[in-house]
N, C-alpha and C positions, 0 to 999 in steps of 0.2 A: 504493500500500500504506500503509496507516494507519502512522504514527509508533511505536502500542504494540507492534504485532504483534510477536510473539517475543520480547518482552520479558517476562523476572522480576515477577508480580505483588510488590505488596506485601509482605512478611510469609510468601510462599512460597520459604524457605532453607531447603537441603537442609544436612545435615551434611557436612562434609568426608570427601572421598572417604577418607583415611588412617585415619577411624573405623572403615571397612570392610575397611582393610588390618588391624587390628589384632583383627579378628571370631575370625580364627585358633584366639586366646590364650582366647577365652570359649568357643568351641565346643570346644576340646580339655580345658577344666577339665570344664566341664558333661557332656561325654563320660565323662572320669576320675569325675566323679561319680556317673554312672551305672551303671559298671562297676564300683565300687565297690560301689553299690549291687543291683547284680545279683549279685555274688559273694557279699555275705552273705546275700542270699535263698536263694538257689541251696545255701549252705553250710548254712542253718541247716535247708529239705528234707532236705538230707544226714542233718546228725546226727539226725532224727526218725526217718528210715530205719534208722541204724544203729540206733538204741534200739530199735524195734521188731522188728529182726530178733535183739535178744540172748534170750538165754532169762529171765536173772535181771530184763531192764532191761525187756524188754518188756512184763511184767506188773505194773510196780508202778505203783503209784498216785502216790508220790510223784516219779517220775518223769515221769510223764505231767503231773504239774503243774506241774516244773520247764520243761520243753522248749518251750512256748508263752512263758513270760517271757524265755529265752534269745534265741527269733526274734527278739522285740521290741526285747528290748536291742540284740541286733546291729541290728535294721531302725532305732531310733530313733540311735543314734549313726552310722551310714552318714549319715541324712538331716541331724545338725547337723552333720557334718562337709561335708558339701555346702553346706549354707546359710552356714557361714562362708567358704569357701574360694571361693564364687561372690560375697559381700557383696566381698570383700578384691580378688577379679580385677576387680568393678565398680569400686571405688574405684580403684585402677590405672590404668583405661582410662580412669576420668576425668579422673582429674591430668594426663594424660599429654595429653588433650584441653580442657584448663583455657583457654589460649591460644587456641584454634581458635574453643573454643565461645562466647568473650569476644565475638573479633571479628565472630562472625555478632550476636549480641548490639548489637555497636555498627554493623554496618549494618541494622538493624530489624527481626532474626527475635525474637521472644518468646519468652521461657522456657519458657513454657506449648509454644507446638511441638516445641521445642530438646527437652523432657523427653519428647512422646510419641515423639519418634524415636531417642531414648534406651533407651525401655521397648523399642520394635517390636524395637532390636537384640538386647535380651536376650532377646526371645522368641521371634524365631527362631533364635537362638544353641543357645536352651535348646532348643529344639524337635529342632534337628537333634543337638544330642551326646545327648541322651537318647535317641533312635533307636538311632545309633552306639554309645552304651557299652554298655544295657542289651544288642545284640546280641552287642556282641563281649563282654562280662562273661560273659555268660552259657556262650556258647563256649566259652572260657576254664577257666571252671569244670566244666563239662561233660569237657572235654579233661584235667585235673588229677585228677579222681575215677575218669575210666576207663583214668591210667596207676598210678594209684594202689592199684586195684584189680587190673590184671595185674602191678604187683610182691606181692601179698600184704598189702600195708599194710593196705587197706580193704574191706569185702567188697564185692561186683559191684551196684552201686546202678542200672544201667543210665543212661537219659539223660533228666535233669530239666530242665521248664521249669514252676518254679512259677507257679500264675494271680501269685501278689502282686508279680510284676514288672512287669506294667502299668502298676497306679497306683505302685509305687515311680518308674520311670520318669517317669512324669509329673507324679509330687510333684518330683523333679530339674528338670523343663523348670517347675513353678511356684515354685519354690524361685528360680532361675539369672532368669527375668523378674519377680519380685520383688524380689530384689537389686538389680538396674535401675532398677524402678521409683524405690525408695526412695534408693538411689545417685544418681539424678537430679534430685535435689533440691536436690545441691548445683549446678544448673544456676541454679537460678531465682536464686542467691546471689552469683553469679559477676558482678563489677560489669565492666561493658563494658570503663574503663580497663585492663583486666588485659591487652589485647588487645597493649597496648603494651609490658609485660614481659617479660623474657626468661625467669623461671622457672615452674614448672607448678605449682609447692605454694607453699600460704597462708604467710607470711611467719612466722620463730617467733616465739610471742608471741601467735597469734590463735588456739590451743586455747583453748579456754572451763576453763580446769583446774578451778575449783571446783567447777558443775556435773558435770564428766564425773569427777572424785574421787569425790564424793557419790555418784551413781549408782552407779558402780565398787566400790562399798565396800558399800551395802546389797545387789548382786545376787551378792556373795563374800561376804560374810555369810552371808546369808540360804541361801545355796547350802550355806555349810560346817556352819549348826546344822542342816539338810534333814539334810546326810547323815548327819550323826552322829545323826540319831532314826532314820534309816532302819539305821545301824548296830544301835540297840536295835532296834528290833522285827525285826530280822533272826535273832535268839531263839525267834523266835514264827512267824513267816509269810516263805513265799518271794517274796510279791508285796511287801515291802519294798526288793528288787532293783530295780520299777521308780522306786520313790521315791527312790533312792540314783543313780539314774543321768540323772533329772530334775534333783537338786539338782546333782550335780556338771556337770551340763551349766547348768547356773544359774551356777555358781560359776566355772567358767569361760570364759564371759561376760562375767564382772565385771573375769577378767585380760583379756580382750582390750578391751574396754575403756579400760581403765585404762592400756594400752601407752602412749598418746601418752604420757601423761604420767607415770608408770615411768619409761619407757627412756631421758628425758632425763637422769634424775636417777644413774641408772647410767653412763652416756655420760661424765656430766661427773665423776664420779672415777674413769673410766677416762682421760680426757685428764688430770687432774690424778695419776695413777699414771707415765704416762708422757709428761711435761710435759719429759723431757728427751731422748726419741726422737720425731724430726720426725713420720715417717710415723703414728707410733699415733698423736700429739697431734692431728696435722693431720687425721684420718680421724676421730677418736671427735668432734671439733670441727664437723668437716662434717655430721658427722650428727646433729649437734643443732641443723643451720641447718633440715631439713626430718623434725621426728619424726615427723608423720605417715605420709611414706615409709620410714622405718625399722621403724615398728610394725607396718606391713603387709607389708615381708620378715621380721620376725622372725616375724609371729602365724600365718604359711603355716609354717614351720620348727616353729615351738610346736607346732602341732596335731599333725606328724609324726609326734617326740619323742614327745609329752605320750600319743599313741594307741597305739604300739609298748611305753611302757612298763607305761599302764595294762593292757595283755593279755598282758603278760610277768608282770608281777607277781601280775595278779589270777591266772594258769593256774599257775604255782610259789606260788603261796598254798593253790590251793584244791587241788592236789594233795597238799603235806604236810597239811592237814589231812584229807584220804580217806583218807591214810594212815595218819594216825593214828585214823583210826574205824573202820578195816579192821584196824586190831591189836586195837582193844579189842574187837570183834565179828566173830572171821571169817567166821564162817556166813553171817550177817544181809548183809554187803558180797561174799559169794563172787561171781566173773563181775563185777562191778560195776567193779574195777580196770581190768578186760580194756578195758572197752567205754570208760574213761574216755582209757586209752591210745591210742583209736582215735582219740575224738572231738578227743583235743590234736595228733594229729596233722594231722588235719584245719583243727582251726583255727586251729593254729599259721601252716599255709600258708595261710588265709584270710587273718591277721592281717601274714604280712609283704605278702603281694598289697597291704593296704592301706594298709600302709606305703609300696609304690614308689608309687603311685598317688599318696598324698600326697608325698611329696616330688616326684615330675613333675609335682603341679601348683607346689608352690614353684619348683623349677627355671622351668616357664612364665612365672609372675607377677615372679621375679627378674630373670629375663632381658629381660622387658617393660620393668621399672622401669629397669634400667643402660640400658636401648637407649632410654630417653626422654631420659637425662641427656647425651646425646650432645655438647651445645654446653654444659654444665656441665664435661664432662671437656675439653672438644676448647678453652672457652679458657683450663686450666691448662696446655697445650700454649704459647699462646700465649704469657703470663705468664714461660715458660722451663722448664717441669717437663719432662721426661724422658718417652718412653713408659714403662720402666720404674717411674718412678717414678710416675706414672698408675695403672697398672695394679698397685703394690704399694697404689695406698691404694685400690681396691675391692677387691682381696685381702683387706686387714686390716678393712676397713669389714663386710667379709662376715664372718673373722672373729669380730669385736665380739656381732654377730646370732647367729652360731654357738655361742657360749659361752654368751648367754644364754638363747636356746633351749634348749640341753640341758640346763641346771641347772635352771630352775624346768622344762621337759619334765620330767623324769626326778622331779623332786619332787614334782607333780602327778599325773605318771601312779602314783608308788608308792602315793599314799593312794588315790586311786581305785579301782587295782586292788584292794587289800586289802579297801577296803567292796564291792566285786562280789563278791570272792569269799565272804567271811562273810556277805553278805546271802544269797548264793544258797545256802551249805549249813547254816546258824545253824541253822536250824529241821531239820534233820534230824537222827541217832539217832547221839547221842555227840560231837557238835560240841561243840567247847573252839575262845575265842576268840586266837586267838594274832597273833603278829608278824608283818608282812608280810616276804614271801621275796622279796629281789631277786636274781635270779639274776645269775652273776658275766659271762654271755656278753652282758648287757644291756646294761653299760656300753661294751663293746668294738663293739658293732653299732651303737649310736646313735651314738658318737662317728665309725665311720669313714665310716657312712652318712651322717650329718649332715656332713661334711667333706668328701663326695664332692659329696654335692646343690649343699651351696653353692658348690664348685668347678665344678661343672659351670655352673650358671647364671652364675656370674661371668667364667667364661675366655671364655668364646665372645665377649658382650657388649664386655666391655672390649676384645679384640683388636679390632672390630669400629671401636671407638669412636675409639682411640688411633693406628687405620692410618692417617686421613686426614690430609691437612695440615693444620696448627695456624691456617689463616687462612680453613680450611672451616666453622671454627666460627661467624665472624661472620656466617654467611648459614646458618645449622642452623635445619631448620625440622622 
């Protein structure tokens, strides 16, 4: 028998099997995104039904011009909510593979392969949750409208399956293997020596800060004077709604972005806040050894926040202003109240569905990241720290993330919502531009749900981390 036989060509390295242990964490976001995505399809059929079945709403015109920009906006914020939230789970699964991929690197696989085996995971990751979501979303939804319907809420819509779930669907599975793609870039970057280290993220110090500021700043800019022209012309025309939801999706861009290099800057007068309690010193300190991993737990939390409040705000905005255009003209808004009460209820439960949805994919991506640091925590063990005390500085390390999250959340989603909602009824009959309405249950939801999520992803992880013995760290692979 020849010498080579059964032997490894060349340059033919397979990725480590544990890439495929962690397939889990992408096909369950990619899923969540689809279902996401299927829910607001599915939802926004709804309210065209409903409009069409009212008497007042059925027949007007300005309605009928409203309801197609509404689809849109829900179907375009479903899809950047998936392209972030799938970009943030790639980047995860590659830190977390930084090490792995070094070492194939340093026994002769190429980057160039290392990357197309990268993408194939994201594609069929994406392939199969976009199956998965868009079926069960749809379900879902289907099953919410016809209990919804035998309590009296909503009328008898029967059972929808819009054609535009298809390609939503499969904008998800190219959305989720595009993030791959691009995520894998930082493959070909990954210098072989890394295979020797013990940690999975770039050392601080090696963000590029002045370029990713600059960028960060023109795409927040540029994002915040969009919206405020699309606030003016929201006077004049309802298709400034989509101008206003393009730029805010610009502008918030620019914060994620900009995270890495934010959140150190917060981080460090949160250690220097509490410079005279170990655990907060020692946890905000920790995490400004790896921002990159920080900004990608808090920007899964951000999106959350930032999505719950923009449609809390934007639906108690453009309520009190129907309000007040149903006083100054009853006649002209008569049945038009009815039909609005229908559709907030409806999308009220649209909007918290994609609220859990987001936060379980945070929870997913969270619980990723703590279960990579495994032999980060496992040798403070070693060192002398306590389980408890382990586990209270991922507690407060979460959170650090948590506090930040819901104050710029909560500040972002307020001005968004209010340019949604003025864009979308400026141009209609008696509109006055007023103040955005935060409603008072908003604050109380985001905080306990933002509290829950992060507790959830954190408790599991760290017990998880903290069980083994302290001398299981030195061999943590």
């Amino acid at each position: 028998m020849p010498r080579h036989r059964g032997r490894r060509r060349r340059g033919d390295h397979r990725l480590p099997f544990r890439l495929l242990v962690e397939d889990p964490a992408t096909v369950s976001v990619a899923a969540l995104s689809a279902g996401l995505g299927a829910l607001v399809v599915t939802g926004a059929a709804a309210a065209r039904r409903i409009v069409e079945l009212g008497d007042r709403t059925g027949s007007s015109a300005t309605v009928a011009l409203i309801l197609p920009v509404v689809a849109w906006v829900f179907i375009g914020v479903a899809l950047y909510v998936s392209a972030v939230v799938a970009s943030n789970t790639c980047a995860t699964v590659i830190a977390g593979q930084t090490r792995s991929l070094a070492l194939q690197r340093l026994l002769g696989a190429t980057g160039a392969r290392l990357r197309r085996q990268v993408t194939r995971t994201g594609l069929v990751s994406g392939l199969v949750g976009a199956v998965v979501g868009t079926v069960l979303g749809t379900l879902v939804a289907d099953a919410a409208l016809s209990v919804a319907a035998a309590a009296g809420t909503l009328p008898p819509l029967g059972v929808l399956a819009p054609p535009a779930l298809l390609p939503v669907g499969l904008l998800v599975a190219a959305i989720t293997t595009l993030a791959f793609r691009i995520g894998s870039r930082a493959v070909l970057a990954i210098p072989p020596l890394r295979a020797l280290e013990s940690g999975v993220e770039p050392p601080p110090g090696t963000t590029r800060s002045v370029g990713r500021t600059v960028t960060a700043a023109a795409l927040f800019l540029s994002g915040a004077t969009g919206l405020g022209v699309a606030v003016v012309l929201g006077a004049s025309t309802v298709d400034a709604l989509l101008l206003a939801v393009g730029c805010g999706a610009l502008s918030f861009t620019g914060v994620v972005v900009a995270s890495p290099v934010l959140l150190p800057a917060v981080l460090r007068l949160v250690a220097a806040a509490t410079a005279r309690s170990v655990i907060p010193a020692m946890a905000a300190r920790n995490s400004l050894r790896a921002p990159r991993r920080t900004a990608r737990a808090t920007v899964g939390l951000l999106i959350a926040v930032t999505l719950m409040a923009t449609f809390a705000v934007g639906f108690a905005t453009y309520a009190s202003m129907l309000s007040q255009q149903a006083a100054g003209d009853p006649e002209y808004y008569r049945g038009i109240e009815e039909q609005f009460d229908q559709l907030a209820v409806m999308f009220t439960g649209l909007v918290g569905a994609a609220g859990v949805i987001a936060a379980a994919g945070v929870v997913a991506v969270t619980a990723l990241t703590i279960a990579q640091r495994g032999r980060e925590l496992g040798l403070l063990r070693v060192v002398g720290a306590t389980r408890q005390q382990v586990r209270a500085l991922v507690l407060v390390e979460t959170a650090i993330t948590i506090a930040v999250a819901v104050v710029l959340g909560v500040l972002l989603g307020t001005a968004y919502g209010w340019a949604g909602a003025y864009t979308l009824l400026g141009a209609t009959k008696g509109a006055t531009l007023i103040a955005p309405v935060v409603p008072g249950w908003l604050v109380v939801v985001v905080l306990v749900g933002a509290s829950a999520t992060g507790l959830a992803a954190a408790l599991g992880p760290a017990a998880r981390a903290v069980r083994a013995a302290p001398v299981a760290a030195l061999r943590y692979e």
